[in-house]
N, C-alpha and C positions, 0 to 999 in steps of 0.2 A: 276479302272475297267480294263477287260480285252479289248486287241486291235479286232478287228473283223478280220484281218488281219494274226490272228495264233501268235502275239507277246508274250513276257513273261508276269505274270501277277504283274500288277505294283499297289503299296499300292496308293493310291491318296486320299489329304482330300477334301471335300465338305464344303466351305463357303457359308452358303443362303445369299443371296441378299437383305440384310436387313440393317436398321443402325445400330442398337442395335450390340453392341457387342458379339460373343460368342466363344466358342471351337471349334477348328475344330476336325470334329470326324473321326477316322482312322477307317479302315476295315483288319480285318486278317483273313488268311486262317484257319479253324481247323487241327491240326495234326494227324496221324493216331497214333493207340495205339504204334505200333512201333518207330515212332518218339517219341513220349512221353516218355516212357521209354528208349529212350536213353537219351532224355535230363534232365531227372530224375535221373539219372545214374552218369551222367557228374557234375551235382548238387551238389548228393548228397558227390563226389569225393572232388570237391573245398573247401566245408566247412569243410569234415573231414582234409582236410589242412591246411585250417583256425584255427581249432580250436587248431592242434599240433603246428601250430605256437605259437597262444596265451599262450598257455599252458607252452611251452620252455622259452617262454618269460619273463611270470610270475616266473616261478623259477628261475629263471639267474638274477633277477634283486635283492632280499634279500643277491644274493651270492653277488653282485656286490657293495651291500651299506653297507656289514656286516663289513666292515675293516672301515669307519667311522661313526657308528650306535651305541654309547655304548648304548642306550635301547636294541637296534638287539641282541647285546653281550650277555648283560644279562639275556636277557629271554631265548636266546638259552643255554646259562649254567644253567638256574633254570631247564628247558626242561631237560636239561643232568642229572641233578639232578637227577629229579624227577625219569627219567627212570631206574637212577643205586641203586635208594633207596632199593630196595626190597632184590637184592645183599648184598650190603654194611649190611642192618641188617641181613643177614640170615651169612653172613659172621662173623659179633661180636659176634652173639650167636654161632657160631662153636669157636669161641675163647674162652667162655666161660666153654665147656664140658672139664671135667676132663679126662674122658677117664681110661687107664691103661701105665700110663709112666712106665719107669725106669730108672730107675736111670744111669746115662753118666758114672761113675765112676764104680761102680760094680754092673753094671744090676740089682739090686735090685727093688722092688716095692719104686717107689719114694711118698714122702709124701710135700716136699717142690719144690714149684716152685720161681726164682729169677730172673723176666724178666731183669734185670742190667747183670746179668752173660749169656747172648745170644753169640751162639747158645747152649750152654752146661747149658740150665737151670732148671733142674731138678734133686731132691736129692734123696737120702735118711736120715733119722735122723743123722746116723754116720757120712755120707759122708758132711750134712750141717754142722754141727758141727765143723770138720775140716777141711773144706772151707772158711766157713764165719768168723774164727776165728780171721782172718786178714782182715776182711771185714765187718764189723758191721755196715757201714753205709750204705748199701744196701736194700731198702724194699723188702720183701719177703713174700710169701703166701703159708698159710698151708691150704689142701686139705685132711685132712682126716674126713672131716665130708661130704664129696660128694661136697664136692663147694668149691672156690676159698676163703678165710677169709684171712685179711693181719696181721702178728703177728709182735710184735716187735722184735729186735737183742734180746732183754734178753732173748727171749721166745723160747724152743728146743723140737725137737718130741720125743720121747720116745717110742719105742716097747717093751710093757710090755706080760704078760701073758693073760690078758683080751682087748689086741688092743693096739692102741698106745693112750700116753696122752703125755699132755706138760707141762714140767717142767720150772725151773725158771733156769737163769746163769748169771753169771757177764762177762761183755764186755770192753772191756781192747781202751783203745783210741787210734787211730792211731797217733804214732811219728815218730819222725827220729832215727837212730839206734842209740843207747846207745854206748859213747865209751868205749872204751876196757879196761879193770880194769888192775891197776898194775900190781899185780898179774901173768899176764899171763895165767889166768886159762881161758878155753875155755867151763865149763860145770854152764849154767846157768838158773836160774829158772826165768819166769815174771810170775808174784803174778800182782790182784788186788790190786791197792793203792786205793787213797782219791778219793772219791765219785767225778765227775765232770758233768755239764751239757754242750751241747756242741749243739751249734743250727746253721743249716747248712741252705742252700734255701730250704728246703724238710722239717724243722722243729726240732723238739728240743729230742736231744736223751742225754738219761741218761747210762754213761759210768762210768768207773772207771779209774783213771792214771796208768800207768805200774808203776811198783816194780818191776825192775832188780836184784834179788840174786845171786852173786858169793858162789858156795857152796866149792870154794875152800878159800875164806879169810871172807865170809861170809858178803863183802860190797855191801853195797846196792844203786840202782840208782833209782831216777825219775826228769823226766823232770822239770827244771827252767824256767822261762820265755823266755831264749832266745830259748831253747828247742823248745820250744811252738809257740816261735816267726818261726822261720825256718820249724817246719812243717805247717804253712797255719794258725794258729791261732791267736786271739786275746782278753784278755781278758777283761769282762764284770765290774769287778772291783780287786782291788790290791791282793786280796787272791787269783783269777783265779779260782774261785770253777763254774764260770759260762766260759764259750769261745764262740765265735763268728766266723764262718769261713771266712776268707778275700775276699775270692769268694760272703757270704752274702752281707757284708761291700761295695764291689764294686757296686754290684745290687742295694744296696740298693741309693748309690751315683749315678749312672745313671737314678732312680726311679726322686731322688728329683730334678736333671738337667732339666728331659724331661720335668718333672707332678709336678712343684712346689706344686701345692697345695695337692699332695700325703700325709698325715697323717700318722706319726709314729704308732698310733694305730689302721689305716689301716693295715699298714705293719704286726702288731704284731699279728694280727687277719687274716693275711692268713696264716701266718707260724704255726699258732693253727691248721688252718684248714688240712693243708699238713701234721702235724703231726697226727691228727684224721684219718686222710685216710693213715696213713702208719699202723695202727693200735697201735699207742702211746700214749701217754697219755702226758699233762701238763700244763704249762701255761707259756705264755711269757711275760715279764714285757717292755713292749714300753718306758716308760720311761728312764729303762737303758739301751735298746737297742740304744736310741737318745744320750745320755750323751756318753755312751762309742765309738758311731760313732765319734763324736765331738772330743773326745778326739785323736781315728786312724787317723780324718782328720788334727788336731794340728800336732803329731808326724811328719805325713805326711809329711806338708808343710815345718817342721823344718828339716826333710830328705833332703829336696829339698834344704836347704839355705834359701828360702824365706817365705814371708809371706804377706797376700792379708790386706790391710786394706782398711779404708771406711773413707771419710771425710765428716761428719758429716755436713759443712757449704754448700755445692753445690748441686743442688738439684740431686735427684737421678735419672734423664735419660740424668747427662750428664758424662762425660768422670770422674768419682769421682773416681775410682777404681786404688788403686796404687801399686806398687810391689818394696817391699824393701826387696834386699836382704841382711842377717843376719849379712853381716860383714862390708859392705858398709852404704855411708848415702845416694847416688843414688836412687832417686825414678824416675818409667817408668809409664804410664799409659797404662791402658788395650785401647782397641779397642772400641768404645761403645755398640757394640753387644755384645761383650763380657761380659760387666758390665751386662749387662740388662740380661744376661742367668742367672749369677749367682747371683745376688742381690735379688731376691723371695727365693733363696734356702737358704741364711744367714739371710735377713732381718727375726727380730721378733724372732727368734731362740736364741738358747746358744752360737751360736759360740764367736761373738761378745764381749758375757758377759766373757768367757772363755780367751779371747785375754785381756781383761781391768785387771779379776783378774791375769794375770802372766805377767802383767806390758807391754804388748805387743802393748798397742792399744794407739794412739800417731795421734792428730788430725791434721794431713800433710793435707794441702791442695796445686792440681794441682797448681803451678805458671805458 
């Protein structure tokens, strides 16, 4: 209460005089609208503070766990995704419009596109023709039906009187250059030779062997096996009517290392599929694709000097694996990781059977 004396006016509680316990009760001044609204003011100031604190807060602290959050990671990349989706497909179907090219070569209305020959990828019939001559392993798409269709090497455009069509051609196989004929003559014809199949990681194309004619002595050349050997090939059996490219052979050797249980006839049945989408056509036979692998990886090893054998008495996750090389009787053993990489990729296979029939496989065991 106030002092009667003109003093300030002081809050004071009132305890009754009672036993019972209670509250003491305060008394406060009302404020004029003017106070109020100031203190209303000052209020409502602190919380709008408040609240860009929390605010700041909350966003700093995702940025702040996002470096060891891989959920945080990945849903902000599915997020990024999702945003750039609409782009990214309005973008494939502009890659998809034909349009009005021409041709790199002589401005002509182009008919062939060969996304492998970037950035100069688009023909004309003449201009493909005498491009892709030397390049037959390239897949290519004809566009003169208003869309992108992928044709084979054999397959060429044609501008006739009623539009273009496509006709049919023989595709000569990539070699290494023929040497130089006795003769000295310097004017020479390559002719299609003997029908060949030649299957690449892209799939199986049907070519022909060069026939080099000297029209000055009239002798004739085509590739032998070492021919064959020296450009990248390998063949599928003794006649070479089928070849395999070393670059497949590799792939397909990293295939059985990584993915023991990868299947031959898995294999044979993508290289169907890459050939159906280059627009080809045929069939690949898995079994000789595995026999003739077995056989590059023999030559191989016999390249090297050495050869991997298995001893048959030890069990197979211990150190069994031995390395003799061909001219020595020294045997080394592998490493036992080592063993264990390559043992799923021979065990159960031909290799094995391939080393017993050409006297190779000799039951050494670790001393």
């Amino acid at each position: 209460m106030a002092s009667r004396g003109g003093g300030k006016l002081q809050l004071q509680s009132h305890t009754p005089r009672s036993n019972a316990p209670c509250h003491p009760v305060w008394r406060f001044h009302l404020l004029s609208p003017q106070q109020n609204s100031i203190l209303k003011s000052n209020l409502k100031k602190i919380l709008e503070r408040l609240s860009d604190i929390l605010t700041s807060y909350l966003s700093a602290e995702p940025q702040k766990s996002s470096a060891s959050s891989w959920s945080f990671r990945q849903q902000k990349a599915s997020e990024r995704w999702k945003e750039a989706r609409p782009y990214h497909l309005k973008c494939l179907i502009a890659t998809e419009a034909v349009g009005q090219p021409l041709c790199w070569l002589c401005h002509e209305p182009a008919v062939i596109r060969c996304r492998e020959c970037l950035p100069e990828e688009w023909f004309c019939g003449d201009c493909d023709v005498l491009h892709h001559k030397k390049q037959p392993l390239h897949n290519r798409e004809c566009v003169i039906h208003g869309f992108s269709e992928a044709i084979p090497p054999t397959s060429c455009v044609i501008k006739g009187r009623d539009g273009y069509c496509i006709h049919e051609q023989a595709c000569i196989l990539p070699t290494v250059k023929a040497p130089d004929c006795s003769c000295e003559g310097t004017n020479f014809t390559i002719l299609p030779g003997k029908p060949v199949i030649l299957i690449t990681i892209n799939g199986r194309f049907d070519l022909h062997q060069p026939l080099r004619v000297c029209q000055t002595c009239q002798h004739q050349w085509t590739p032998d096996l070492k021919d064959l050997l020296r450009s990248g090939y390998w063949p599928a059996s003794d006649t070479s009517s089928t070849l395999y490219t070393l670059d497949l052979l590799n792939s397909f050797q990293d295939l059985k290392v990584i993915s023991p249980g990868f299947s031959r006839q898995a294999f044979a049945k993508l290289l169907e599929h890459r050939t159906k989408i280059g627009g080809r056509s045929g069939q690949i036979n898995g079994d000789t694709l595995q026999r003739s692998f077995l056989e590059f990886m023999l030559h191989l090893r016999k390249t090297s000097s050495a050869v991997v054998l298995l001893s048959p008495a030890q069990p197979a996750r211990q150190k069994c694996w031995l390395f003799q090389p061909m001219e020595t009787e020294s045997y080394i053993a592998f490493a036992e990781t080592q063993a264990l990489m390559i043992l799923p990729f021979l065990r159960g296979s031909l290799w094995l059977k391939t080393l017993r029939c050409l006297d190779l496989w000799k039951p050494y065991r670790k001393q």
